[in-house]
KESETI-871343 format. One record per residue (C-alpha): residue number from 0; x, y, z. Coordinates in steps of 0.5 Angstrom, whole numbers, padded with zeros to 4 digits, always signed. Layout:
<pts>
@pos->NUM X->X Y->Y Z->Z
...
</pts>
This chain:
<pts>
@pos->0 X->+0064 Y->-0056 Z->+0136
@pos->1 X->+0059 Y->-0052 Z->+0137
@pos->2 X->+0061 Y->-0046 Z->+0133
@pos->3 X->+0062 Y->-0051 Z->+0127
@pos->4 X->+0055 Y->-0053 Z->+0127
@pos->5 X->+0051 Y->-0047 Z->+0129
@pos->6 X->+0053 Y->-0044 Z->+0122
@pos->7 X->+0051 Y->-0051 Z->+0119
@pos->8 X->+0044 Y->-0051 Z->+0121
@pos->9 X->+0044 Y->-0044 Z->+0120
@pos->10 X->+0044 Y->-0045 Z->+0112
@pos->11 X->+0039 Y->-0050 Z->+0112
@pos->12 X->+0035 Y->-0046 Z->+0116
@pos->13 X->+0036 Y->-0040 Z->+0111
@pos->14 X->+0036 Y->-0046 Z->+0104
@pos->15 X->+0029 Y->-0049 Z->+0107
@pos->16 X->+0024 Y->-0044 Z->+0106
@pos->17 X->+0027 Y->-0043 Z->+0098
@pos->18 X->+0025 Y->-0050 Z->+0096
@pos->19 X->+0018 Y->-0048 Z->+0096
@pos->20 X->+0015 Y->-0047 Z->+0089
@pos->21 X->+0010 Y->-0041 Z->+0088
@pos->22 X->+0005 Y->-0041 Z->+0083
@pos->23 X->+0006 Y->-0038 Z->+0077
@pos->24 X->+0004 Y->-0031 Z->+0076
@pos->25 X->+0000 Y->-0030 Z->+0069
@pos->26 X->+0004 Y->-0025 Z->+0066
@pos->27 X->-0001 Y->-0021 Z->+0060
@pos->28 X->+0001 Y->-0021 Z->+0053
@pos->29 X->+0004 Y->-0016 Z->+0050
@pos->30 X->+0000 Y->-0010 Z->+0046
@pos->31 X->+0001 Y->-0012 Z->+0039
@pos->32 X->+0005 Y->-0006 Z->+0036
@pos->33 X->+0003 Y->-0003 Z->+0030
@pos->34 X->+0009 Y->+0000 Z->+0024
@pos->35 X->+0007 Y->+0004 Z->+0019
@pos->36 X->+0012 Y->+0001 Z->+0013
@pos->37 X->+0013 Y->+0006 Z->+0008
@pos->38 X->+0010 Y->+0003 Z->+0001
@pos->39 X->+0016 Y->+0004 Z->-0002
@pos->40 X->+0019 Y->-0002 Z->+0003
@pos->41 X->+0015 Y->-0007 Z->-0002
@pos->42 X->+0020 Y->-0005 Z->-0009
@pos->43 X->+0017 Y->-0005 Z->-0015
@pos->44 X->+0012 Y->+0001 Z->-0017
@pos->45 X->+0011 Y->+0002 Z->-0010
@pos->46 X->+0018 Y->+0005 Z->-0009
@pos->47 X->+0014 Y->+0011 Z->-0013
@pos->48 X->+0009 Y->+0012 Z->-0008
@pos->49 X->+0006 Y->+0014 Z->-0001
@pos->50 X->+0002 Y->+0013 Z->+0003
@pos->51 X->+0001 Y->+0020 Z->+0006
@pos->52 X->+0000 Y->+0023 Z->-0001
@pos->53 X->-0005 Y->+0017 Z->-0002
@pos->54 X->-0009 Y->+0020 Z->+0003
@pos->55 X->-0009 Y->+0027 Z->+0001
@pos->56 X->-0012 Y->+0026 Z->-0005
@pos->57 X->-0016 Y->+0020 Z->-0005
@pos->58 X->-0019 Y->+0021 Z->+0002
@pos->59 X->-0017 Y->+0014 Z->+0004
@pos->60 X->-0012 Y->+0012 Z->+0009
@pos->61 X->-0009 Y->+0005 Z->+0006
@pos->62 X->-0003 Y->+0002 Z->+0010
@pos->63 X->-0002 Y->-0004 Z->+0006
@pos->64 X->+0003 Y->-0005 Z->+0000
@pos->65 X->+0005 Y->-0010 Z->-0005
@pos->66 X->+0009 Y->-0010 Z->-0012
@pos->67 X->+0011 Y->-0014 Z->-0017
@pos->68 X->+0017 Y->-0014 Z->-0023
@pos->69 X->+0016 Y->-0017 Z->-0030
@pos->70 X->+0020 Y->-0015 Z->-0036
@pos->71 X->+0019 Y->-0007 Z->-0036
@pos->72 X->+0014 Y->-0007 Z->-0032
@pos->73 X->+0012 Y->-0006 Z->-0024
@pos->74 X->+0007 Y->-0007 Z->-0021
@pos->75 X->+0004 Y->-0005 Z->-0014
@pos->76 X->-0002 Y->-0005 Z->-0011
@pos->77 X->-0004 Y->-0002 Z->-0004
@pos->78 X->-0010 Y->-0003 Z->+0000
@pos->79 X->-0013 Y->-0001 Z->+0007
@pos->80 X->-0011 Y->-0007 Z->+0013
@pos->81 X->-0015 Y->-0013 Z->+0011
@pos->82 X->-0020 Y->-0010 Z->+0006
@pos->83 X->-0020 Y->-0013 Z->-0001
@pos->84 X->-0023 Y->-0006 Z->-0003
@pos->85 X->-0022 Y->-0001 Z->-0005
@pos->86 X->-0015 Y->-0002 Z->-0008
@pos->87 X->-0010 Y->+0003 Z->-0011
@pos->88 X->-0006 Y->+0000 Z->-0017
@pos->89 X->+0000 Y->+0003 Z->-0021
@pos->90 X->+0002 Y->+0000 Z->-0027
@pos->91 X->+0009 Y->+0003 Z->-0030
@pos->92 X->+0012 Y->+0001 Z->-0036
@pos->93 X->+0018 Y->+0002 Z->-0040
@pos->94 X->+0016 Y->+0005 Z->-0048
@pos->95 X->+0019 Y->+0007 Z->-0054
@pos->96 X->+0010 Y->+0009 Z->-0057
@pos->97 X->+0010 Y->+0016 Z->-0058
@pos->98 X->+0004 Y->+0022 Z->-0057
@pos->99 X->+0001 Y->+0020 Z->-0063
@pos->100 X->+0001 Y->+0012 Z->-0062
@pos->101 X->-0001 Y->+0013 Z->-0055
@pos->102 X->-0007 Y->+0017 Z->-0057
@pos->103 X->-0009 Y->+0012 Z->-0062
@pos->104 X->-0007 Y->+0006 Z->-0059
@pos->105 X->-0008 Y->+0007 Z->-0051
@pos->106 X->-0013 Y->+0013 Z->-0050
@pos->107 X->-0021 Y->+0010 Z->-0049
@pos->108 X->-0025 Y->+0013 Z->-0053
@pos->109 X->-0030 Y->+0015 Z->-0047
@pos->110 X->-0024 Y->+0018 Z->-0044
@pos->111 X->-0023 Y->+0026 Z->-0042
@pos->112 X->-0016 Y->+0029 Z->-0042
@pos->113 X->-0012 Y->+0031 Z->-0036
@pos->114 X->-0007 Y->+0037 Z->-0037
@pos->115 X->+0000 Y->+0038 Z->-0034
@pos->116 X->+0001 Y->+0030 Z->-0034
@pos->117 X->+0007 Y->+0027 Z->-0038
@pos->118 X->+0006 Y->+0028 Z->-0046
@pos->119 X->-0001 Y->+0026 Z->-0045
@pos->120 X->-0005 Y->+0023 Z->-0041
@pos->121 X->-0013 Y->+0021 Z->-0040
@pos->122 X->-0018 Y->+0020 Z->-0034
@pos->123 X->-0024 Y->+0016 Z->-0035
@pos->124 X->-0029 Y->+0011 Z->-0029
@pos->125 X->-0033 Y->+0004 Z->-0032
@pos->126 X->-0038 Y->+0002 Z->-0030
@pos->127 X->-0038 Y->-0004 Z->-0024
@pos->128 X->-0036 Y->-0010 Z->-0026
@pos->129 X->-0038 Y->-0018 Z->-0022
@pos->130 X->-0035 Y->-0017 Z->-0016
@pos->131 X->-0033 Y->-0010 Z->-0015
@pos->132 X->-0036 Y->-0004 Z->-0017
@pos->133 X->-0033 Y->+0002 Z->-0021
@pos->134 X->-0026 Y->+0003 Z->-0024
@pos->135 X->-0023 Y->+0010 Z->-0024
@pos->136 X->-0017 Y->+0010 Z->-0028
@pos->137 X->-0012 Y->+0016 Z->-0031
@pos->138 X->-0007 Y->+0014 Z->-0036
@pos->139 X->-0001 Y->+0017 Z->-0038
@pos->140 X->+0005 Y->+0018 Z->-0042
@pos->141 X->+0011 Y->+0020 Z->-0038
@pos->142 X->+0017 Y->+0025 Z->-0042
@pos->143 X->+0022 Y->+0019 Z->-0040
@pos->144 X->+0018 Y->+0014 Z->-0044
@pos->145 X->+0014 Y->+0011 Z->-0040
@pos->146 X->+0007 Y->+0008 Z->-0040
@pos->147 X->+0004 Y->+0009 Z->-0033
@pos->148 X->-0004 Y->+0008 Z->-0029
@pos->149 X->-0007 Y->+0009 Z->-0024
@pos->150 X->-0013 Y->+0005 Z->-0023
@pos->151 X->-0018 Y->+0005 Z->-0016
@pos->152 X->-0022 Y->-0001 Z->-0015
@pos->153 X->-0028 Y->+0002 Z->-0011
@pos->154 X->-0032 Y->-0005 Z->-0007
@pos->155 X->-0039 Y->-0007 Z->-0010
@pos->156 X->-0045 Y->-0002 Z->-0009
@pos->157 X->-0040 Y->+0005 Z->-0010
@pos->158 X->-0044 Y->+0009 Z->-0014
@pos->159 X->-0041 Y->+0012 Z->-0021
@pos->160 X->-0040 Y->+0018 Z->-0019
@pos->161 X->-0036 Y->+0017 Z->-0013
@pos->162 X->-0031 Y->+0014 Z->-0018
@pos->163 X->-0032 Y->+0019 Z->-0022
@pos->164 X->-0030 Y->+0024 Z->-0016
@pos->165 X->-0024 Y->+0019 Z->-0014
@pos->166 X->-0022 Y->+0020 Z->-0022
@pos->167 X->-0020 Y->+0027 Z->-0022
@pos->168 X->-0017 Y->+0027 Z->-0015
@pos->169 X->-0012 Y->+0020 Z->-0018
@pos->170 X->-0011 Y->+0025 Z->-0024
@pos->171 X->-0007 Y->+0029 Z->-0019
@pos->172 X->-0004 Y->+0024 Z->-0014
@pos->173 X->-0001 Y->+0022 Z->-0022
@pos->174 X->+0002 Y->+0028 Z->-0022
@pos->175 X->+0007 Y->+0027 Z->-0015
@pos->176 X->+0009 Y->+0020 Z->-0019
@pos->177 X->+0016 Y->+0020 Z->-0021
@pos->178 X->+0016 Y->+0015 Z->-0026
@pos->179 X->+0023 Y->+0017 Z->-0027
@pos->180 X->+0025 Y->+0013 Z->-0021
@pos->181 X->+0024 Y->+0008 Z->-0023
</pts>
């Protein structure tokens, strides 16, 4: 009888020390783990740009991407984290307008040339505007008809002739965009 009850006792013996409940260790969150999402994953325009070759010309890092369909038109606008500004906005959309409609038609008359840019294409800043400052933006008309701009919206207080620095550089971020990807 012995032999039966002493591998009994043993059991409960062992059982009764793990019935406690310990208290609970506080595990720490996990870091948040940034992605850097390439700005084509957004669709639209935004398949035509880079984020990487943003920042090569226009000296900002933006990591924030959006586009939008309507027609014959895309859209994207890229931006910096949360900032609202600055913001890079390209604009494509499908033609028939030839040279001389887009001249007449499109080109501002403040607005200098830019060589070496679809069939023809201009770059010109405006002023400050309620709520932001300067407008730097290039305009062109693609060898595959297609009117395209590139505008950056500089933030309220930007100097003209930062975006006037900031015009030039898009003048040959324009020059990467492959319009015929679209």
């Amino acid at each position: 009888m012995r032999s039966r009850i002493l591998p009994v006792v043993a059991a409960v013996l062992l059982t009764a020390g793990c019935s406690t409940e310990r208290e609970p260790v506080e595990v720490p969150p996990p870091a948040p783990i940034a992605l850097d999402v390439a700005a084509a994953s957004s669709g639209g325009a935004c398949r035509l740009l880079d984020f990487a070759v943003i920042e090569q010309h226009v000296k900002v890092r933006l990591d924030v991407a959006a586009a939008s369909e309507r027609g014959d038109t895309h859209t994207c606008v890229t931006r910096a984290g949360e900032a609202t500004l600055p913001e890079l906005t390209l604009t494509v959309t499908e033609t028939s307008m030839d040279k001389a409609t887009f001249a007449a038609d499109v080109v501002p008359d403040s607005a200098g040339k830019v060589s070496g840019l679809g069939q023809q294409a201009y770059r010109r800043t405006t002023g400050a505007a309620d709520g932001h400052g300067p407008v730097a933006e290039v305009g062109w008309l693609s060898t595959e008809g297609r009117l395209a701009v590139l505008s950056w919206t500089t933030a309220k207080g930007t100097a003209k002739s930062a975006a006037e620095k900031v015009a030039v550089q898009l003048a040959a971020l324009a020059k990467k965009v492959n319009t015929r990807a679209l």
